[in-house]
MILOTI-173166 format. One record per residue (C-alpha): residue number from 1; residue in one letter; chain; x, y, z. Coordinates in Angstrom, 1 decimal. Layout:
// residues N
{k:NUM r:a c:A c1:X c2:Y c3:Z}
...
END
This chain:
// residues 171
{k:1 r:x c:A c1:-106.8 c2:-177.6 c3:-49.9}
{k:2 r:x c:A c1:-105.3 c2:-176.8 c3:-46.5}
{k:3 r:x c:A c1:-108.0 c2:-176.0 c3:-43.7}
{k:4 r:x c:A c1:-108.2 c2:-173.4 c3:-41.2}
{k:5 r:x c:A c1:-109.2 c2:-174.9 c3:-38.2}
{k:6 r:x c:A c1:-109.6 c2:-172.9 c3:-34.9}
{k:7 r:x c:A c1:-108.8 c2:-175.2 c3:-32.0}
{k:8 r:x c:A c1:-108.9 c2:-173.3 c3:-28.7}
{k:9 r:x c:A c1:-109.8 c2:-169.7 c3:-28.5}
{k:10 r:x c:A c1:-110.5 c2:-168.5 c3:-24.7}
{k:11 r:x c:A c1:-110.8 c2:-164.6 c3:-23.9}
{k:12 r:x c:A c1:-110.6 c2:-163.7 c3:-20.7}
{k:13 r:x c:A c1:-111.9 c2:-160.0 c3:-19.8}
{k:14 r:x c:A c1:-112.4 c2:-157.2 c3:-17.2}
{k:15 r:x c:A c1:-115.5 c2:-155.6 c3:-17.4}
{k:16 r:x c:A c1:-116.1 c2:-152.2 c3:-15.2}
{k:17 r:x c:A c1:-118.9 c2:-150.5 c3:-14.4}
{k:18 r:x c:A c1:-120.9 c2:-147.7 c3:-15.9}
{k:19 r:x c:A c1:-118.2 c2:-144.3 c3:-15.8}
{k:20 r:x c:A c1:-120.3 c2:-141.7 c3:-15.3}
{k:21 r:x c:A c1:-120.6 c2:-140.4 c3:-12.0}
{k:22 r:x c:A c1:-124.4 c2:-140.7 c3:-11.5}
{k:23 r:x c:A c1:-126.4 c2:-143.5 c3:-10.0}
{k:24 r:x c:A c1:-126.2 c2:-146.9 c3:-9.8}
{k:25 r:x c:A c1:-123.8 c2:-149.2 c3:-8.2}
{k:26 r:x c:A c1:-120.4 c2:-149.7 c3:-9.6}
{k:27 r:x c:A c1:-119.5 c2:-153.0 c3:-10.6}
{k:28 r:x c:A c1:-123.3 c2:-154.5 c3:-10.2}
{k:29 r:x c:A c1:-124.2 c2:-157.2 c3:-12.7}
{k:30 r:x c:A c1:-126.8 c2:-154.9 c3:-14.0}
{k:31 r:x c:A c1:-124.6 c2:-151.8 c3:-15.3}
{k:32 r:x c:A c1:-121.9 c2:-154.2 c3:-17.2}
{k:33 r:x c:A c1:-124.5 c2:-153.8 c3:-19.9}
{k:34 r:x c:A c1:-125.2 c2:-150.5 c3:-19.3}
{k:35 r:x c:A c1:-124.1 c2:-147.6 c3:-21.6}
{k:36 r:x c:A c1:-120.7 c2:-146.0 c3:-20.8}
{k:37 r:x c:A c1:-119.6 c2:-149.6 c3:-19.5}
{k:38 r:x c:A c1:-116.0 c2:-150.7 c3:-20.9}
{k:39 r:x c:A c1:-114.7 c2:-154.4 c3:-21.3}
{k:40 r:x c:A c1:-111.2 c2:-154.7 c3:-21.7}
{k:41 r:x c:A c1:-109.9 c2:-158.2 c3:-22.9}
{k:42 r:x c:A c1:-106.9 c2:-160.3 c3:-23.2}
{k:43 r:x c:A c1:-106.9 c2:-163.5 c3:-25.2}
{k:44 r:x c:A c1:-104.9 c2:-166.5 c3:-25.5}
{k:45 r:x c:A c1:-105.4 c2:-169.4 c3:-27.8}
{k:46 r:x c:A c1:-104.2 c2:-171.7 c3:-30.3}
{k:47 r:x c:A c1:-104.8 c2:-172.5 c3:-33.7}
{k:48 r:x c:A c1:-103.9 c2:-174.3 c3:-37.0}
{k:49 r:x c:A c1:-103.3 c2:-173.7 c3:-40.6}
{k:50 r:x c:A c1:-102.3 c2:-176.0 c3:-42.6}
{k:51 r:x c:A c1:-99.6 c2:-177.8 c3:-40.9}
{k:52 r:x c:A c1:-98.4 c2:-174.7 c3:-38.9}
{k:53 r:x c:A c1:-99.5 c2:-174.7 c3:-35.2}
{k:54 r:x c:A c1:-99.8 c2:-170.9 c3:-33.7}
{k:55 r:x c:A c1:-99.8 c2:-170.1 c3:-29.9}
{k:56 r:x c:A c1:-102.2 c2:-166.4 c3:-30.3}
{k:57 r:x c:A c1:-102.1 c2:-163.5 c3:-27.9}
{k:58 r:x c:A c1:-104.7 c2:-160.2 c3:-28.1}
{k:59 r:x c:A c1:-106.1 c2:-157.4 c3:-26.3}
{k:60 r:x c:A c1:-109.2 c2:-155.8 c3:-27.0}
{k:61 r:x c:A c1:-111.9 c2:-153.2 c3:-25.9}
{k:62 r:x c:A c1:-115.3 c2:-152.7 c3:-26.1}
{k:63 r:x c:A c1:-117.6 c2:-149.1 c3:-25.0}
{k:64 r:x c:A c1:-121.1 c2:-149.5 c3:-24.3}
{k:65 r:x c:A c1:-122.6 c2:-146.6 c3:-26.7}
{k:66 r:x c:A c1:-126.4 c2:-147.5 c3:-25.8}
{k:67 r:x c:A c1:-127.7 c2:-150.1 c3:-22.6}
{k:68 r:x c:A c1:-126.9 c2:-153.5 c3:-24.4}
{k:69 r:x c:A c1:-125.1 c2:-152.6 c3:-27.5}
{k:70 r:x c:A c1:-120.9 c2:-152.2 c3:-27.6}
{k:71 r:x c:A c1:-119.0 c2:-151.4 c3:-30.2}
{k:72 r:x c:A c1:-115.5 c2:-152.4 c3:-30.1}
{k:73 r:x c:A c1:-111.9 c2:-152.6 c3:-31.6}
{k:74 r:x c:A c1:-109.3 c2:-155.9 c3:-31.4}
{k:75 r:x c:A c1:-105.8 c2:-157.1 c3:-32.2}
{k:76 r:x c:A c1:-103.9 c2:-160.5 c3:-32.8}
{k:77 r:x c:A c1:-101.1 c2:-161.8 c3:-33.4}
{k:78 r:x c:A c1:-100.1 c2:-165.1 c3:-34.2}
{k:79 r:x c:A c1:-97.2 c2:-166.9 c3:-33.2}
{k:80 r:x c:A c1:-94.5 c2:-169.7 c3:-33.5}
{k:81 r:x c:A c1:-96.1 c2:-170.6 c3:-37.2}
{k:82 r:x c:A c1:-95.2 c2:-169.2 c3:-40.5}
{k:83 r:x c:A c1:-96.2 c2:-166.8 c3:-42.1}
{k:84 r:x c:A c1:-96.7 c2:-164.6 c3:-39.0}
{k:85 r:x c:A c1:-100.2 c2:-162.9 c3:-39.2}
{k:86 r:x c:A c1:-101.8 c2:-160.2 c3:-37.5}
{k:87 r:x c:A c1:-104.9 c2:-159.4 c3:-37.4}
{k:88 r:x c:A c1:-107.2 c2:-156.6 c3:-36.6}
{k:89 r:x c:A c1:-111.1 c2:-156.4 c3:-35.9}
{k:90 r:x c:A c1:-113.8 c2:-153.7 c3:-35.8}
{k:91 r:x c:A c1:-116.9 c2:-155.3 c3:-34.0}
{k:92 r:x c:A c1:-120.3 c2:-154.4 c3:-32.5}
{k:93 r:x c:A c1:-122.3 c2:-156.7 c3:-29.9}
{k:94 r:x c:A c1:-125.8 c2:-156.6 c3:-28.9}
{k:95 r:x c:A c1:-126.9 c2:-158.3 c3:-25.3}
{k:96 r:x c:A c1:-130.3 c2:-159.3 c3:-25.8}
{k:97 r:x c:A c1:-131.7 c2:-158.1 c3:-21.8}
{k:98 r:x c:A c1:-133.4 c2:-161.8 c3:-20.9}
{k:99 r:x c:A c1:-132.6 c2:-161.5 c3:-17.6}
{k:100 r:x c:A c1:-130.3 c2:-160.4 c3:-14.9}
{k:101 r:x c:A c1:-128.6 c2:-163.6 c3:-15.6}
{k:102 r:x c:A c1:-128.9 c2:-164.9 c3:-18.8}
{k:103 r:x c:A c1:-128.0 c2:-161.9 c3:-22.2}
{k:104 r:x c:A c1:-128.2 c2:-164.3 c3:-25.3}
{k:105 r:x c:A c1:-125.8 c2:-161.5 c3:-27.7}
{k:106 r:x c:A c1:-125.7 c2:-161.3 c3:-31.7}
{k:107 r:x c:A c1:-123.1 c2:-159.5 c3:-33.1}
{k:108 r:x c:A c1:-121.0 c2:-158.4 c3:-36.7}
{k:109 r:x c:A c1:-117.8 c2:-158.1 c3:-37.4}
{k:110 r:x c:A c1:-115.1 c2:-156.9 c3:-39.6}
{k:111 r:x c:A c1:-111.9 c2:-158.1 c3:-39.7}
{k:112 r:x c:A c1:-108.5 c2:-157.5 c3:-42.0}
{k:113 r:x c:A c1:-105.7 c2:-160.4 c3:-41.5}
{k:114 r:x c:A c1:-102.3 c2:-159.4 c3:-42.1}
{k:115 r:x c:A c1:-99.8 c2:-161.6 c3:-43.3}
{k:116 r:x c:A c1:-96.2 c2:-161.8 c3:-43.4}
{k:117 r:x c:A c1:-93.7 c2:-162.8 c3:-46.2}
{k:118 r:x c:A c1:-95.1 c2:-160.5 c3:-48.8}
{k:119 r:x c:A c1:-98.3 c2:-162.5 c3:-49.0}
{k:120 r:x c:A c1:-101.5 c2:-160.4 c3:-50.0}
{k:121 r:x c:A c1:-103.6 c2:-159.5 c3:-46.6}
{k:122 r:x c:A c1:-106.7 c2:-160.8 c3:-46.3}
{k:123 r:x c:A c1:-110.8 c2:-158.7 c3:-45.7}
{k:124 r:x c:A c1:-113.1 c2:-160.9 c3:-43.4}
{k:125 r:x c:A c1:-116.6 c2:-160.2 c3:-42.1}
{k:126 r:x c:A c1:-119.1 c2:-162.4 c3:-40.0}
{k:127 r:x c:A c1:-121.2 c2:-162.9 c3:-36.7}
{k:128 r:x c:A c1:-121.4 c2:-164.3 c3:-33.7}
{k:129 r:x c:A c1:-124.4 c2:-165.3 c3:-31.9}
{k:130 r:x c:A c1:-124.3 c2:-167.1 c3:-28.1}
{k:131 r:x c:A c1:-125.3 c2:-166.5 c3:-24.1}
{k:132 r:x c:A c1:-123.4 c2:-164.9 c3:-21.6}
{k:133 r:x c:A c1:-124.4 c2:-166.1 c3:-18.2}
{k:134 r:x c:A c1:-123.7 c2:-163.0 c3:-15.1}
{k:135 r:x c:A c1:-123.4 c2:-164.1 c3:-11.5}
{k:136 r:x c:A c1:-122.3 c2:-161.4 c3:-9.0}
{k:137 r:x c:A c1:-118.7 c2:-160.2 c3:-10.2}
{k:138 r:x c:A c1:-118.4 c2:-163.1 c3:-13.0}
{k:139 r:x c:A c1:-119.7 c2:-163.6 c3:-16.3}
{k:140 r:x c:A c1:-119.5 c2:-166.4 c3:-19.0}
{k:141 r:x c:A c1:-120.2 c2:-166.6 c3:-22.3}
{k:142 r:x c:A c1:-120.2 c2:-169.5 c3:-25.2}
{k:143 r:x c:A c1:-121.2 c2:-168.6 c3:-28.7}
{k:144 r:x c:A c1:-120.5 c2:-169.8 c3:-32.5}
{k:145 r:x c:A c1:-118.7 c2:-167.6 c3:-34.9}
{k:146 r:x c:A c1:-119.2 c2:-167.9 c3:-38.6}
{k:147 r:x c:A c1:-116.1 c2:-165.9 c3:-40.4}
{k:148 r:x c:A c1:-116.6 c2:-165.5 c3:-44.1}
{k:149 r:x c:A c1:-112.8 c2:-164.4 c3:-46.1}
{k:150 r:x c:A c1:-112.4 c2:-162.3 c3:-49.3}
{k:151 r:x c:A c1:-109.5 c2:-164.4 c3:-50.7}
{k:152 r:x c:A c1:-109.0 c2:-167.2 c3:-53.3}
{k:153 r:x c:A c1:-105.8 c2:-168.2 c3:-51.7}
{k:154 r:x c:A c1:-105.8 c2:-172.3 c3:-50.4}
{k:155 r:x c:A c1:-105.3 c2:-171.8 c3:-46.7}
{k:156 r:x c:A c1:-108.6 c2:-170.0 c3:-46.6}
{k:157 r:x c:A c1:-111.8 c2:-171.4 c3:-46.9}
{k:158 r:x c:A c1:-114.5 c2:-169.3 c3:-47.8}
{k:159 r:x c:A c1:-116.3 c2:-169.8 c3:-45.0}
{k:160 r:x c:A c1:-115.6 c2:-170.9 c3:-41.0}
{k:161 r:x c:A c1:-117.6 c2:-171.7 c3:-38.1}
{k:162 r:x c:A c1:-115.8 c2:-172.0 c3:-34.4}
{k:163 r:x c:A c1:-116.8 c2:-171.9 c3:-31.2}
{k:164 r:x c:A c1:-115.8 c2:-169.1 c3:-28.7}
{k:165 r:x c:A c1:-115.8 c2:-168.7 c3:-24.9}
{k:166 r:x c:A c1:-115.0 c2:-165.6 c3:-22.5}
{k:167 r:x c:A c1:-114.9 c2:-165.8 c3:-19.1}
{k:168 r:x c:A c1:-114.8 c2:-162.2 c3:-17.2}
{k:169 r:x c:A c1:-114.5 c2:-160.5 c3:-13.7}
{k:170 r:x c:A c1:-116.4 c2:-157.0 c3:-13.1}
{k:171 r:x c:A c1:-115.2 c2:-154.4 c3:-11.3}
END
């Protein structure tokens, strides 16, 4: 059976400050958490399946609907490996409020993989659970993902754990 392996998966992303109009300070560590906020990311990363290696590009966004909790919608895509997949993700992220500094987050996901050559595309759910450290203008996170696929094909496992990182700028 072929594994899926993630090797590198880094998001970078630019997180502003709460949109309405009222009070507050725009870009403070404080309201990147705060409802209204936005995070826009782009990611760039590599990965293996099989014995294809894929250089993978995305963008994705995230609103703030209550202080702590965004709700979000991403895209891949996968390249320089066969087949070529895509894929597309519905997710929703808690920051737990520790401190100014320290947000240890849980969050769910959903996730359909598309997949070139007339291959069948593929459900996936999971969660993700890690600490995102804010400093001024900069945050940092590190987590573990556990991805769980709805397919009997051999390049999926049923289940996969990776690590993730973000780093991100406020503004």
């Amino acid at each position: 059976m072929r594994k899926f392996l993630m090797i590198i998966a880094l998001g970078m992303s630019l997180y502003s400050g709460t949109l309405s109009t009222g009070g507050g300070s725009f870009g403070a560590s404080s309201n990147v958490f705060s409802k209204g906020s936005v995070s826009l990311g782009v990611k760039l990363g590599s990965a293996s399946v099989g014995s294809e290696d894929y250089t993978i590009l995305g963008l994705n966004g995230s609103y703030f609907v209550l202080d702590n909790l965004s709700v979000g919608l991403g895209y891949e895509k996968w390249y320089s490996g066969n087949p070529d997949i895509q894929k597309a993700t519905l997710e929703s992220t808690y920051f737990i409020p520790a401190s100014e500094v320290v947000r240890p987050y849980l969050g769910l996901f959903y996730r359909r993989i598309m997949i070139s050559d007339g291959l069948d595309d593929v459900n996936a759910y999971g969660y993700r659970a890690g600490i995102a450290f804010v400093k001024d203008r900069l945050i940092f996170s590190v987590g573990i993902v556990q991805e769980r696929y709805e397919s009997d094909r051999a390049i999926f496992d049923d289940t996969q754990t990776y690590m993730e990182t973000t780093v991100g700028v406020t503004f």
